[in-house]
DRENDO-1510 file (C-alpha; in Angstrom, 1 decimal, always signed):
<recs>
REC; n; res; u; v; w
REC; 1; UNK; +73.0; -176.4; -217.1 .
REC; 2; UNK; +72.7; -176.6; -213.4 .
REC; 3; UNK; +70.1; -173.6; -213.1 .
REC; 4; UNK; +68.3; -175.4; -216.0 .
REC; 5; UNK; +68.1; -178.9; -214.2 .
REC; 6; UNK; +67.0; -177.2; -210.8 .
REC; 7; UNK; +64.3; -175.3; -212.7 .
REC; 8; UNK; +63.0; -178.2; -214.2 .
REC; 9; UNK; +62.8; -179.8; -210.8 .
REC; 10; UNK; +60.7; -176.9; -209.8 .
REC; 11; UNK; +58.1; -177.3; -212.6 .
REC; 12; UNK; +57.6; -180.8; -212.2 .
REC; 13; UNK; +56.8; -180.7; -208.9 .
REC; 14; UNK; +54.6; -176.8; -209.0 .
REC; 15; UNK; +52.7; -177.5; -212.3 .
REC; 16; UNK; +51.4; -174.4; -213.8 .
REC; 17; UNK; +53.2; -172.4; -211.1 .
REC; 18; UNK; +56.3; -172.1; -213.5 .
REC; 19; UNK; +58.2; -169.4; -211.1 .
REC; 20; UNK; +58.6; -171.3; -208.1 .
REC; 21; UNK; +62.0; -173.1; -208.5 .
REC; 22; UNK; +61.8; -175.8; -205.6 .
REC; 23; UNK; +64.6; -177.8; -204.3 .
REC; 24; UNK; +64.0; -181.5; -206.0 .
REC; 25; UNK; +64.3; -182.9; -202.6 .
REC; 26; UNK; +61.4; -181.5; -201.3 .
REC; 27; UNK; +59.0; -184.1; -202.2 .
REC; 28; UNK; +56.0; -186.6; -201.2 .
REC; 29; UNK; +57.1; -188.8; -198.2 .
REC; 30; UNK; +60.3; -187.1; -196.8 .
REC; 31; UNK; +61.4; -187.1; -193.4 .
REC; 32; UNK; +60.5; -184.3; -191.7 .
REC; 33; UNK; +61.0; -183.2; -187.6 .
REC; 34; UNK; +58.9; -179.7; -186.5 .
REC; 35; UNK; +60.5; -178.1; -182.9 .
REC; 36; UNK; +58.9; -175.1; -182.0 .
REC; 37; UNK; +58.6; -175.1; -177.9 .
REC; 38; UNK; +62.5; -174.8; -177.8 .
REC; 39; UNK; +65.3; -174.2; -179.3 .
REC; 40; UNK; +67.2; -177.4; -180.7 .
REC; 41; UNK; +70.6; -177.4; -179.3 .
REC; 42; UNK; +73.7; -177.1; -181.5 .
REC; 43; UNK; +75.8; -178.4; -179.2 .
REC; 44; UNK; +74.5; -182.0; -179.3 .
REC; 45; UNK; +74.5; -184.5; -182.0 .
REC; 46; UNK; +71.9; -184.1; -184.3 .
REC; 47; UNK; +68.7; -186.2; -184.3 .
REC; 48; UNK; +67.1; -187.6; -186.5 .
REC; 49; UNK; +69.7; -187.5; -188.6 .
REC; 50; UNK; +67.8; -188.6; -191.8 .
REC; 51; UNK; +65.2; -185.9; -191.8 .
REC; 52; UNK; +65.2; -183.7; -194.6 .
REC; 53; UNK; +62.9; -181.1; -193.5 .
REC; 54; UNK; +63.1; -179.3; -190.2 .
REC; 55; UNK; +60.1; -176.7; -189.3 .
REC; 56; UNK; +62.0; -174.4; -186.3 .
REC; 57; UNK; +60.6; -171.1; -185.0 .
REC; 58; UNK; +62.0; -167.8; -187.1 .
REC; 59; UNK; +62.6; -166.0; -184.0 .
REC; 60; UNK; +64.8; -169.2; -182.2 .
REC; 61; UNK; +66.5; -169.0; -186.1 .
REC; 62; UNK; +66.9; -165.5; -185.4 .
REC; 63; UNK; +68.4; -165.4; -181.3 .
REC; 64; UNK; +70.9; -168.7; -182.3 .
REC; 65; UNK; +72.3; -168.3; -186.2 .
REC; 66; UNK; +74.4; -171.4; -186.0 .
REC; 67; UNK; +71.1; -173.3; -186.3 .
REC; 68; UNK; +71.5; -173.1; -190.1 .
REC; 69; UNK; +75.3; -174.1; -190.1 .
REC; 70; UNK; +74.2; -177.3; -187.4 .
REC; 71; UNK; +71.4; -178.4; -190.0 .
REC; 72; UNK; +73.8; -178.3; -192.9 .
REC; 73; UNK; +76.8; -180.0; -191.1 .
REC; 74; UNK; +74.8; -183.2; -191.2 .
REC; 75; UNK; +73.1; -182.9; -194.8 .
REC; 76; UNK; +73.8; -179.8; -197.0 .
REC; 77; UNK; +70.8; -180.0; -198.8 .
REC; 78; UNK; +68.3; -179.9; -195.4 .
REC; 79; UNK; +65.6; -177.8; -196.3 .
REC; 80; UNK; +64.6; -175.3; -193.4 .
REC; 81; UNK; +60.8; -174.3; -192.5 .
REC; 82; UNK; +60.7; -171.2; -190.4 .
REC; 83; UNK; +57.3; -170.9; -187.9 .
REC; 84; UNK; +55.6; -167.7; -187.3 .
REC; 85; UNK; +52.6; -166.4; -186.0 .
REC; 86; UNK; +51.1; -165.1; -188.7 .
REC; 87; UNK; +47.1; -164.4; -187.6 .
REC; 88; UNK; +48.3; -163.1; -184.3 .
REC; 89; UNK; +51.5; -161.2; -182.4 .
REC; 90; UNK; +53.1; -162.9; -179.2 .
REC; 91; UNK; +55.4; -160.9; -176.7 .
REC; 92; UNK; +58.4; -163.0; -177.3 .
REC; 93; UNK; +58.6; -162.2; -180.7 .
REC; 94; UNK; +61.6; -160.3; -181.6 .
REC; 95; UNK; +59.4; -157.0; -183.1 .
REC; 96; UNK; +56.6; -157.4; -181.1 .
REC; 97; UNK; +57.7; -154.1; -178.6 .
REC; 98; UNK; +59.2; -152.0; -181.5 .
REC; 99; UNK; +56.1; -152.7; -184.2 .
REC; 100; UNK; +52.8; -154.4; -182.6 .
REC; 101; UNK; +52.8; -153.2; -178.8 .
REC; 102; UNK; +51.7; -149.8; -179.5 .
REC; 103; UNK; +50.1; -150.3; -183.0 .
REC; 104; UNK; +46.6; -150.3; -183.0 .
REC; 105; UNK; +46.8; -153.3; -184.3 .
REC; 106; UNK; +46.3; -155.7; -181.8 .
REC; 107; UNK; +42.6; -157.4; -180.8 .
REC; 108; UNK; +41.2; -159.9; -178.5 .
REC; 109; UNK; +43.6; -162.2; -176.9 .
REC; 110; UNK; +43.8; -165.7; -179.0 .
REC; 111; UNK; +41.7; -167.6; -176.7 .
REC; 112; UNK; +39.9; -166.6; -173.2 .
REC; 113; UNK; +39.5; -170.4; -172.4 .
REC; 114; UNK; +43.0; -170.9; -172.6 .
REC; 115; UNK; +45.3; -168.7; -170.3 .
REC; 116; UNK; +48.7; -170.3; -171.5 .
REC; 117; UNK; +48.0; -168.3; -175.0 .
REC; 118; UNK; +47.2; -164.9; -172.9 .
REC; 119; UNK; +50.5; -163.5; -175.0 .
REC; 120; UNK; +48.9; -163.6; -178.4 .
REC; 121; UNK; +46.6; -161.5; -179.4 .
REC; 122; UNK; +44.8; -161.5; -183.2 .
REC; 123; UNK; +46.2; -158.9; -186.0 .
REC; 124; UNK; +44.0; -156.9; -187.9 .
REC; 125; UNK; +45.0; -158.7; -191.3 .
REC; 126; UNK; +42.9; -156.2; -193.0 .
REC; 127; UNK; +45.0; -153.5; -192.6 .
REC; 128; UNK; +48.2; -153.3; -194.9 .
REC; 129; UNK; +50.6; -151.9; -192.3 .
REC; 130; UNK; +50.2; -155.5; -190.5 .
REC; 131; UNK; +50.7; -157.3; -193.4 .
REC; 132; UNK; +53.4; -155.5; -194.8 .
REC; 133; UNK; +55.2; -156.4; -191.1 .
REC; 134; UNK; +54.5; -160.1; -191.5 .
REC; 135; UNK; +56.0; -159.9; -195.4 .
REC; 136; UNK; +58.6; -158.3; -193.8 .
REC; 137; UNK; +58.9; -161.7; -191.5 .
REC; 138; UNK; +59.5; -164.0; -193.8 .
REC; 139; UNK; +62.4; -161.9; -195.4 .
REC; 140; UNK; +63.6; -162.0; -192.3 .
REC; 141; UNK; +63.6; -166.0; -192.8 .
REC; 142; UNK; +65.2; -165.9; -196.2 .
REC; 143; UNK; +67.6; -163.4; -194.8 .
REC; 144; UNK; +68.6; -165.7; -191.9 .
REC; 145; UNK; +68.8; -169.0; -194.2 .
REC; 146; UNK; +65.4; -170.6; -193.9 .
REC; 147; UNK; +64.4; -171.9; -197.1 .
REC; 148; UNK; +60.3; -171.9; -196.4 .
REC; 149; UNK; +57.6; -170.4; -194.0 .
REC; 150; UNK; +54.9; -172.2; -191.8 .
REC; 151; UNK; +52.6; -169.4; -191.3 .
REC; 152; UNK; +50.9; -170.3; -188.7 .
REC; 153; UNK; +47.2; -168.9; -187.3 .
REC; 154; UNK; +45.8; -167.9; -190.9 .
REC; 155; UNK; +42.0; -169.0; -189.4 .
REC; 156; UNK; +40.9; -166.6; -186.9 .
REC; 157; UNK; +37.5; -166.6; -189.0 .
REC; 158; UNK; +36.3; -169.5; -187.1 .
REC; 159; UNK; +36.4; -167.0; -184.0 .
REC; 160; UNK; +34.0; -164.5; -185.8 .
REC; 161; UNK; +31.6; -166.7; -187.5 .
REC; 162; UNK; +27.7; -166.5; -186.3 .
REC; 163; UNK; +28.6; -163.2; -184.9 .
REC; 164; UNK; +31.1; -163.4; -182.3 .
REC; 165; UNK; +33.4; -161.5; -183.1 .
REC; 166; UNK; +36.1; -163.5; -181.1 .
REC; 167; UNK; +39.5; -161.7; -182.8 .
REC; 168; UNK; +38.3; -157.8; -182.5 .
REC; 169; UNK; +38.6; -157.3; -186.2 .
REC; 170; UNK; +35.5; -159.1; -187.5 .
REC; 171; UNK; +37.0; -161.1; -189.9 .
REC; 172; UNK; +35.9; -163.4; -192.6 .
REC; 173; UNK; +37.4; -166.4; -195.3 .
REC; 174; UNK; +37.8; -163.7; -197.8 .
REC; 175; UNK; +40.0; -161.5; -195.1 .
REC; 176; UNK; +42.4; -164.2; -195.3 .
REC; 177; UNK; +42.2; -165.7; -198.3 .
REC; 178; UNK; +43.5; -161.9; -199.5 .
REC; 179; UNK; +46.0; -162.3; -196.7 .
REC; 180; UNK; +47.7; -165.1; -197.6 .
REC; 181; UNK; +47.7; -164.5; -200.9 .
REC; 182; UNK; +49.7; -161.5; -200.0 .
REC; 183; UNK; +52.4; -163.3; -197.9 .
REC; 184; UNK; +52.2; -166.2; -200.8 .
REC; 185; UNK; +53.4; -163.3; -203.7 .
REC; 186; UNK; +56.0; -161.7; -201.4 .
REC; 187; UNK; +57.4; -165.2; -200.1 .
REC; 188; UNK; +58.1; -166.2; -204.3 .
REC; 189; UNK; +59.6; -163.3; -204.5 .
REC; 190; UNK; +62.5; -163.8; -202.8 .
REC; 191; UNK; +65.4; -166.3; -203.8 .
REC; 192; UNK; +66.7; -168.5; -200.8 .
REC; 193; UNK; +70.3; -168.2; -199.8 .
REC; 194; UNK; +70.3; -171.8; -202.0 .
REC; 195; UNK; +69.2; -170.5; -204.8 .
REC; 196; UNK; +65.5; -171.5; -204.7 .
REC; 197; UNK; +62.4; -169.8; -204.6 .
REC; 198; UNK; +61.4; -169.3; -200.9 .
REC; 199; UNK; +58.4; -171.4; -200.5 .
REC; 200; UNK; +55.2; -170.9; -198.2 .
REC; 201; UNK; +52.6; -173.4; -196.9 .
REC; 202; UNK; +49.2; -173.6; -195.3 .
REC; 203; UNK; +48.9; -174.1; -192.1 .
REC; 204; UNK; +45.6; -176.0; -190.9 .
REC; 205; UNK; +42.1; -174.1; -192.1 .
REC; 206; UNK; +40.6; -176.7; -194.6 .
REC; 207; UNK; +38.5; -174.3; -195.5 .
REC; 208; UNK; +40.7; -172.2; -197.5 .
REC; 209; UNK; +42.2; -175.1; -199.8 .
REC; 210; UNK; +40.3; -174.3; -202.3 .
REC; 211; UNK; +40.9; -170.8; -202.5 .
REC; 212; UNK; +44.9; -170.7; -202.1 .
REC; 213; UNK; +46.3; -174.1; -202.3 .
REC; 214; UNK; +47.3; -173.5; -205.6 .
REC; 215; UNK; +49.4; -170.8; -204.4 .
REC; 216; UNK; +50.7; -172.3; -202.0 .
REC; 217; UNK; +53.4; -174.8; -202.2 .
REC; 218; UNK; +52.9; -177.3; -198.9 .
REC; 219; UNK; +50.7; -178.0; -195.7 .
REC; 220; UNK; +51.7; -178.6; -192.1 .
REC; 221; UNK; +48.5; -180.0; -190.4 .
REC; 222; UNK; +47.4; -180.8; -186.3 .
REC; 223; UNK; +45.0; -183.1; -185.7 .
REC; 224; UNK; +43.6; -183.6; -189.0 .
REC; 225; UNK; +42.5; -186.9; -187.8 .
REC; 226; UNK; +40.7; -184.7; -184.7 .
REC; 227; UNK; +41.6; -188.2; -182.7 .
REC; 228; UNK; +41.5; -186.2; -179.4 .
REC; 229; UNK; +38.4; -184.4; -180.4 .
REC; 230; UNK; +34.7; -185.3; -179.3 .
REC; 231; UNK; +33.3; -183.9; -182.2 .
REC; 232; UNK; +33.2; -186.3; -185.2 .
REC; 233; UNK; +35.4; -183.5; -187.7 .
REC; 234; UNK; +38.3; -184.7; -190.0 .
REC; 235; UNK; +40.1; -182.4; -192.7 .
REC; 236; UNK; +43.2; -184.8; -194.2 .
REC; 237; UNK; +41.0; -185.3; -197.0 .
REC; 238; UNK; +40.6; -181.9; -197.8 .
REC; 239; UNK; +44.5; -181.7; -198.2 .
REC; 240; UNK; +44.6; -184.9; -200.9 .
REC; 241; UNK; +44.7; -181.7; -203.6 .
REC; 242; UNK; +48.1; -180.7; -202.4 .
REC; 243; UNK; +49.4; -184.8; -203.0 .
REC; 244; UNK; +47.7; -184.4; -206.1 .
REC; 245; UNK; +49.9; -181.5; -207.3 .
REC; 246; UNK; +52.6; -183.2; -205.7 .
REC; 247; UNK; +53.3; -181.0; -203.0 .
REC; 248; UNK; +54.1; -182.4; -199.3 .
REC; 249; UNK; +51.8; -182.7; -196.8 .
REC; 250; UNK; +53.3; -182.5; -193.2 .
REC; 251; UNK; +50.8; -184.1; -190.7 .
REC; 252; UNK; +51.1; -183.8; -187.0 .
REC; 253; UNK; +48.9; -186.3; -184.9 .
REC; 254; UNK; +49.0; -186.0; -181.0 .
REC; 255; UNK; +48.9; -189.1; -178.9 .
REC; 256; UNK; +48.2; -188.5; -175.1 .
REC; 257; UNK; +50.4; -191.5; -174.3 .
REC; 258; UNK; +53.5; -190.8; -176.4 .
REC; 259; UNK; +55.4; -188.6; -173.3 .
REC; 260; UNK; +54.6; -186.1; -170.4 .
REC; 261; UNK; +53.3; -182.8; -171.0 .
REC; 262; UNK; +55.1; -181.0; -167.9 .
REC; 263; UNK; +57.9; -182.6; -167.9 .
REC; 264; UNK; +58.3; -183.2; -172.1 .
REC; 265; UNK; +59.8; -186.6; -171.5 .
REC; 266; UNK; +59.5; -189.4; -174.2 .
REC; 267; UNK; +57.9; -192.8; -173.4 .
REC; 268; UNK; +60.8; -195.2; -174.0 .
REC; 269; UNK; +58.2; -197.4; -176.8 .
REC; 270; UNK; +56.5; -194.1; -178.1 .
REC; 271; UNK; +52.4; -194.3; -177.8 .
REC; 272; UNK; +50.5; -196.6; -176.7 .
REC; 273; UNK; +49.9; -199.8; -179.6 .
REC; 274; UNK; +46.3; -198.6; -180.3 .
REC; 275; UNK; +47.4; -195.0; -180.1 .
REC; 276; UNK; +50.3; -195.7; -182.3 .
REC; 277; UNK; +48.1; -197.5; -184.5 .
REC; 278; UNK; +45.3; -194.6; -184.9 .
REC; 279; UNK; +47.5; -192.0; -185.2 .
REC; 280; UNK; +49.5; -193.9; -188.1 .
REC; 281; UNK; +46.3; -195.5; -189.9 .
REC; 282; UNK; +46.9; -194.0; -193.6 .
REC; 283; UNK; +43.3; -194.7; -194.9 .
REC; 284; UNK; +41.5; -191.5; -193.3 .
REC; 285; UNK; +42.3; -189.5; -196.2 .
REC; 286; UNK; +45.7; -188.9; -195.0 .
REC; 287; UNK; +47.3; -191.4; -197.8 .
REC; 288; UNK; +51.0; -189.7; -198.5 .
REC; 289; UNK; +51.3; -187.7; -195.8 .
REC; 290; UNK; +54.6; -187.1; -194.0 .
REC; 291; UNK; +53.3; -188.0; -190.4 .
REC; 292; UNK; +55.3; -187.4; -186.8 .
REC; 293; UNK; +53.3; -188.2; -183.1 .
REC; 294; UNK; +54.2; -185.4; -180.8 .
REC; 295; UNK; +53.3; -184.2; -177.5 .
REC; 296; UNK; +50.1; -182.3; -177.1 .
REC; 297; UNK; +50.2; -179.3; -174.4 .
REC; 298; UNK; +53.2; -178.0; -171.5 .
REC; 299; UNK; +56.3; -177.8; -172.3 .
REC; 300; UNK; +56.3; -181.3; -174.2 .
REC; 301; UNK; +54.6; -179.7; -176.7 .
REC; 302; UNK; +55.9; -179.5; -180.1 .
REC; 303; UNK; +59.4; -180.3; -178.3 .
REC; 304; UNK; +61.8; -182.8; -178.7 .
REC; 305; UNK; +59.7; -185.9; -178.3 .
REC; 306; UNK; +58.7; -187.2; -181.0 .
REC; 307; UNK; +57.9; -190.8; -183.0 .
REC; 308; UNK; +57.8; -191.7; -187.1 .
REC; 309; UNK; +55.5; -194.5; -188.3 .
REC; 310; UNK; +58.3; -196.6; -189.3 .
REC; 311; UNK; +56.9; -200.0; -191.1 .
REC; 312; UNK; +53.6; -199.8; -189.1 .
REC; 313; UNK; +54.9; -200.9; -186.1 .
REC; 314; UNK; +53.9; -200.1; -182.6 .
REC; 315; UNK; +57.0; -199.4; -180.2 .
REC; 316; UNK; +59.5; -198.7; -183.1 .
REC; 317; UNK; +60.3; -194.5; -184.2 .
REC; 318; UNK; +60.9; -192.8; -181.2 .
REC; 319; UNK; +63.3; -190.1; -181.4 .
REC; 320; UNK; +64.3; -187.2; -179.0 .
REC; 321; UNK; +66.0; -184.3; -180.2 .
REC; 322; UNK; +67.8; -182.3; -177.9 .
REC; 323; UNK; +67.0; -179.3; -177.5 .
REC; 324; UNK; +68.0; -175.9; -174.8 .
REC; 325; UNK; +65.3; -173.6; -173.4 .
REC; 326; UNK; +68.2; -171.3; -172.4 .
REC; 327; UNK; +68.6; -170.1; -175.9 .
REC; 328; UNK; +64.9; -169.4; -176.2 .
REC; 329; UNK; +65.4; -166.0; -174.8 .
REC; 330; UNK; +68.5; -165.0; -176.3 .
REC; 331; UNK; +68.8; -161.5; -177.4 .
REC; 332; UNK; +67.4; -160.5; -181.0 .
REC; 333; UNK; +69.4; -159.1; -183.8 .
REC; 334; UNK; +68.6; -155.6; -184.5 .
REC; 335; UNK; +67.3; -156.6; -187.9 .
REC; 336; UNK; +64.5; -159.2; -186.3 .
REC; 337; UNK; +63.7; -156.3; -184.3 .
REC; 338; UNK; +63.1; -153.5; -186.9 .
</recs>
């Protein structure tokens, strides 16, 4: 009756997609906290300690195990997004010198303009051997408890449109459409060490919702709101269909005034009030959305610092989760190398 019960959870919230079996938790609304530019550390009490869903890198998952055990001392049923770079291959991932170094595989560099990304350079997503080796990533996630992928990077067409042919690979909408359509079968696949279906989400690229958010099961966003951007561009609106299927939408909004970028430190009352209040405004098409304000840029970024919309006021929400750069570079299992 149990397996019945969990199943029927799965249905209600995935709709036609009968074979994804999701945990009933995972939902519209819940608490959520994304760290990515460290390593939380296990050692410290754990903050916040009502979030459900915590998006951590695969490859800090990977170098410190008891990140799993840590998450489920405080709720059992936390539900664990693993982060990878899925569009492109970084130097301090754990198979980057045994698989992509000497592949072929790599292009251009992700961005000339920006020299803090000069590690990452864009796979050739076209060719099956690199994406077997990102399928291979995210069973390396369900092998090391995560519970769902955030693959990150799926829009390097918007470096080759009009021409340029920013990645190296020339590649299009359809190129990754195929891609992470790919990744989506293989990731539904596999059964989580909870006994759900491991689930996958979209990261960013509007212009694919059409084509694969059916697939897919959620969305983690940046900037949907484009409030640091000149141009006059939003995309939450895009992603109502995912709140329409109800499947969670995880929205991250960057106020300049929340903390320091060098330096990663919180501002004691979060963002500024107007800040606060733009980055919280619920009417841009971003309606259901689970929303946290993070630091954009240096080591603040996507780091500990971080502040919920709690009841629409400014100066209330801000949290800081610890976390300890000197397990960033810890050494990686064989099997995250391989």
């Amino acid at each position: 009756m149990k397996h019945a019960s969990l199943l029927a959870a799965g249905l209600s919230i995935q709709g036609g997609l009968a074979q994804v079996n999701v945990p009933p938790n995972f939902e519209i609304g819940v608490k959520w906290q994304i760290i990515i530019q460290n390593t939380i550390d296990i050692a410290a009490p754990i903050q916040p300690t009502d979030a459900v869903v915590w998006d951590l890198d695969l490859y800090h998952v990977a170098r410190t195990p008891g990140i799993v055990d840590y998450l489920r001392s405080n709720n059992p049923n936390a539900i664990l997004v693993c982060y990878f770079n899925a569009g492109l291959a970084q130097t301090s991932d754990c198979d980057y010198d045994t698989r992509w170094a000497n592949s072929g595989l790599l292009g251009n560099i992700y961005s000339p303009d920006e020299p803090e990304f000069s590690d990452e350079r864009w796979v050739n997503i076209k060719n099956q051997t690199a994406r077997d080796w990102m399928k291979q990533r995210i069973t390396l996630a369900r092998d090391f408890g995560c519970d769902a992928v955030d693959p990150d990077n799926i829009d390097g067409y918007l470096n080759d449109e009009d021409g340029d042919n920013g990645t190296g690979w020339s590649l299009s909408q359809d190129d990754y459409v195929t891609f992470v359509t790919e990744l989506a079968t293989h990731a539904h696949s596999l059964t989580t060490q909870q006994g759900y279906t491991m689930l996958i989400g979209q990261k960013n690229a509007p212009e694919l919702v059409e084509q694969v958010g059916g697939l897919l099961d959620f969305a983690v966003l940046e900037d949907c709101k484009t409030l640091n951007d000149d141009e006059d561009y939003t995309f939450c609106s895009d992603f109502q269909a995912y709140i329409a299927e109800g499947k969670p939408v995880f929205s991250i909004e960057y106020p300049s005034t929340l903390g320091n970028q060098d330096t990663g430190a919180c501002s004691a009352t979060g963002a500024s009030d107007a800040q606060y209040t733009a980055s919280c405004d619920t009417t841009k098409g971003n309606s259901g959305f689970s929303t946290v304000l993070k630091i954009q840029g240096g080591d603040g970024e996507l780091n500990g610092c971080t502040q919920y919309c709690s009841g629409g006021e400014p100066g209330t929400g801000v949290v800081v989760t610890a976390t300890d750069p000197e397990l960033d570079g810890g050494e990686c299992p064989p099997e995250a190398s391989d």
